[in-house]
Backbone as CSV, one residue per row, in Angstrom:
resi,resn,N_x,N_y,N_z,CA_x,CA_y,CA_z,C_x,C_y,C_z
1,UNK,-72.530,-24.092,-14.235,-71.544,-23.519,-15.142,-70.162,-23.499,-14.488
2,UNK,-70.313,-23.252,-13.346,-68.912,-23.100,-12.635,-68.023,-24.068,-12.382
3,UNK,-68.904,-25.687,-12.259,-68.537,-26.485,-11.995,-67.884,-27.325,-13.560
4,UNK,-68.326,-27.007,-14.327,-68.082,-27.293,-15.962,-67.033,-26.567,-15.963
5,UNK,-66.638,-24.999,-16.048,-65.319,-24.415,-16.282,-63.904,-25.328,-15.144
6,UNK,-64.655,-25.764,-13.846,-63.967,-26.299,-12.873,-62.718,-27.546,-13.372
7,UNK,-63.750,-28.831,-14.004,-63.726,-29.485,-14.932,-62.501,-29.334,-16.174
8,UNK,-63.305,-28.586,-16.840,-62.277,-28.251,-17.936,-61.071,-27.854,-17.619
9,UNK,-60.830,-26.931,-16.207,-59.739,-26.159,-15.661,-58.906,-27.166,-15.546
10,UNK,-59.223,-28.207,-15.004,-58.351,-29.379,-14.171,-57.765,-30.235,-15.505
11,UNK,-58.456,-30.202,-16.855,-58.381,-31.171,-17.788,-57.273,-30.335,-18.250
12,UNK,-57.435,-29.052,-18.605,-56.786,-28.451,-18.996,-55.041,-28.254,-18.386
13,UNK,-54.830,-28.238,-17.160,-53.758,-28.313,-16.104,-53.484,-29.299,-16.668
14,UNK,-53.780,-30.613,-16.780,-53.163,-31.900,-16.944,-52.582,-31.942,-18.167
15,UNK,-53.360,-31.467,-19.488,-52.227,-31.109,-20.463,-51.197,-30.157,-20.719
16,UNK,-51.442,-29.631,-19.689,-50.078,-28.470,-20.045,-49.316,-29.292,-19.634
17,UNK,-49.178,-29.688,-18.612,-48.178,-30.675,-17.973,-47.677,-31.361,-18.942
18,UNK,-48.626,-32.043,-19.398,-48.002,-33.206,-21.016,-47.381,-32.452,-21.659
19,UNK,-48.082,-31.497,-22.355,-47.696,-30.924,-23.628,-45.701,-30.125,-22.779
20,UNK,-45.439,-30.160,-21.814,-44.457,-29.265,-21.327,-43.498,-30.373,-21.081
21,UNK,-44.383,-31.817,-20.559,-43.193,-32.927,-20.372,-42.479,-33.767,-21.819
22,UNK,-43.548,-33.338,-23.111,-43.151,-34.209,-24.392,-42.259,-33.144,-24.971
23,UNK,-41.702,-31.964,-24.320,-41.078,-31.085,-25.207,-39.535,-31.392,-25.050
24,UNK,-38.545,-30.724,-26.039,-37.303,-31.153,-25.493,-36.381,-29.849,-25.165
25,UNK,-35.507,-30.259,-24.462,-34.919,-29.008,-23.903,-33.990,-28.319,-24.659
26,UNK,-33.981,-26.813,-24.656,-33.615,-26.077,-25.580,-32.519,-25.904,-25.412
27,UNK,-32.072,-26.150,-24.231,-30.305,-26.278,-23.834,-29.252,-26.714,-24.094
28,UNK,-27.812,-27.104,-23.508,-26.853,-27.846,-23.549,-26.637,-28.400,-22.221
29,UNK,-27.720,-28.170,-21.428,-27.208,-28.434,-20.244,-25.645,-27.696,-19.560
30,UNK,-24.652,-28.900,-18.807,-23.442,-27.789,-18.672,-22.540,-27.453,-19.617
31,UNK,-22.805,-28.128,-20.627,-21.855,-27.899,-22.100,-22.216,-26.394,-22.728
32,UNK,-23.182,-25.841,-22.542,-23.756,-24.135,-22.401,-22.950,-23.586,-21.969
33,UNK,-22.427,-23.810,-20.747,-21.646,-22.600,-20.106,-20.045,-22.870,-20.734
34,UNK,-19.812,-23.306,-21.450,-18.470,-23.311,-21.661,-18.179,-22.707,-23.118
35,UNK,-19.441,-22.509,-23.833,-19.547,-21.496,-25.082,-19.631,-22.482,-26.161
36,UNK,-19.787,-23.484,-26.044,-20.338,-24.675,-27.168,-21.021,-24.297,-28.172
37,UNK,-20.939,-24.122,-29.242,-21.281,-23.795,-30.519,-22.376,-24.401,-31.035
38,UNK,-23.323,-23.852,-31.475,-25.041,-24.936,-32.100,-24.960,-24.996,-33.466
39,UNK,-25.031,-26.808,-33.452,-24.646,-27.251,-34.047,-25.747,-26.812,-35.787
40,UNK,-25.508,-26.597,-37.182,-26.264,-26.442,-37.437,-26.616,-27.529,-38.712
41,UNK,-28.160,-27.944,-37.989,-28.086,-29.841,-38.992,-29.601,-29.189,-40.258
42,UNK,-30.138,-30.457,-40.762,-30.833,-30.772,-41.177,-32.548,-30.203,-40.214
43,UNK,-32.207,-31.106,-38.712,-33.506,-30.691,-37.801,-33.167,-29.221,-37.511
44,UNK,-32.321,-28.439,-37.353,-32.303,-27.402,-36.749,-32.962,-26.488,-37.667
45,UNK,-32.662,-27.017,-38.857,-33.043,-25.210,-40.339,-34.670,-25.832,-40.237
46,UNK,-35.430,-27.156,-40.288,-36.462,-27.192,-40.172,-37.006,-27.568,-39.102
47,UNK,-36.755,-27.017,-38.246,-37.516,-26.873,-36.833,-38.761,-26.315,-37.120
48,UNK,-39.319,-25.737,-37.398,-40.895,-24.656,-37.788,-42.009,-25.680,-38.048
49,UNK,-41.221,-26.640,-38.687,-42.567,-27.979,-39.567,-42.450,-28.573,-38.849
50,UNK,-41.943,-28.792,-37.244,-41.589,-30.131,-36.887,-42.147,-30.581,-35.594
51,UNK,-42.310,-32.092,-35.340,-43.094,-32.421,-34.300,-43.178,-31.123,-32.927
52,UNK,-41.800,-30.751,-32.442,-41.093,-29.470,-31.810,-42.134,-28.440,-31.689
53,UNK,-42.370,-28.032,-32.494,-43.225,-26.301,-33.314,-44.444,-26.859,-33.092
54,UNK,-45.171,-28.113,-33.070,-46.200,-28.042,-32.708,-46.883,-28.211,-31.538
55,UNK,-45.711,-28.578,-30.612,-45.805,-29.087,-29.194,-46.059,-27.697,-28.771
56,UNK,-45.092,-26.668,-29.465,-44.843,-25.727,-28.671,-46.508,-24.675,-29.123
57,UNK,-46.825,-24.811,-30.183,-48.044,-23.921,-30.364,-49.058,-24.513,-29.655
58,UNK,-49.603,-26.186,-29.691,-50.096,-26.576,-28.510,-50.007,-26.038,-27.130
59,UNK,-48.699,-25.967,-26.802,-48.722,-25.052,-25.183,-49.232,-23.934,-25.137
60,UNK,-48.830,-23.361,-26.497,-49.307,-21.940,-25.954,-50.969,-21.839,-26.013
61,UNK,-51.484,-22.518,-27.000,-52.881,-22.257,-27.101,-53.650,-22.801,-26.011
62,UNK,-52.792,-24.187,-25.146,-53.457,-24.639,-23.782,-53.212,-23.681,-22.452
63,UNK,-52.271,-23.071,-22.954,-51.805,-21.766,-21.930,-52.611,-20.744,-21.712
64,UNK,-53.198,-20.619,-23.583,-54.406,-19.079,-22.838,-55.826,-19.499,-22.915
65,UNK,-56.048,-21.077,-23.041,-57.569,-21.681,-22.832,-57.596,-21.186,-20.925
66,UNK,-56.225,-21.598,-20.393,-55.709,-21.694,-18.985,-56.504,-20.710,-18.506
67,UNK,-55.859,-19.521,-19.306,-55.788,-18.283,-18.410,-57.318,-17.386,-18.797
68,UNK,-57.851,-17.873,-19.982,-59.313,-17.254,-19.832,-60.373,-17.995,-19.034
69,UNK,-59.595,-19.623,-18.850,-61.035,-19.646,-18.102,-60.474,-19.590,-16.107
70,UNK,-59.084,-19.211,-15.918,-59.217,-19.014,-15.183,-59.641,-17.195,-14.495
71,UNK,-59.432,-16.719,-15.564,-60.148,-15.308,-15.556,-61.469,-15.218,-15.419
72,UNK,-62.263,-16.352,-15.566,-63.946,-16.414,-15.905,-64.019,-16.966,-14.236
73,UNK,-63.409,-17.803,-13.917,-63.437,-18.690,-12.904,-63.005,-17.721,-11.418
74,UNK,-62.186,-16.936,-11.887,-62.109,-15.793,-10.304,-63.328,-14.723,-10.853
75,UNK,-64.046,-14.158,-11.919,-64.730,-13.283,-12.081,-65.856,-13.571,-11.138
76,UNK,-66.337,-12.143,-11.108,-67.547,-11.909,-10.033,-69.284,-12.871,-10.357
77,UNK,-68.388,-12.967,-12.129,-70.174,-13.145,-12.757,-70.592,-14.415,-12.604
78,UNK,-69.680,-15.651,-12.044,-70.107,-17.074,-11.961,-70.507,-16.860,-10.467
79,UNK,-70.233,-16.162,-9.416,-70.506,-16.428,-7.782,-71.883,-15.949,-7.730
């Protein structure tokens, strides 16, 4: 069993990585610090439906597969 959560742990690491490298950055980079105004388009009002929103619910749901099985994986009950 331990070695199966082990497994999955590692499969799992590798997509967060993806799912964190296909996302795009929420920034302006240094155009931010100078008080640059966001811009407001077409993609911005539907961001919610959009490739974006699902990357990002993907992370999160690979985020707490992460963290329960690494909670199972330090627990006392697999040693």
């Amino acid at each position: 069993m331990k070695t199966a959560l082990t497994v999955i742990f590692g499969i799992v690491c590798v997509v967060i990585v993806v799912l964190v490298l296909f996302q795009e950055a929420k920034d302006n980079g240094l155009g931010s610090l100078a008080g640059s105004a966001a811009n407001e388009t077409y993609w911005s009002k539907n961001k919610g439906r959009s490739k974006e929103a699902y990357l990002v619910l993907a992370t999160a749901i690979a985020v707490a597969i992460f963290l329960i099985i690494a909670l199972l994986l330090s627990s006392k009950f697999l040693n």
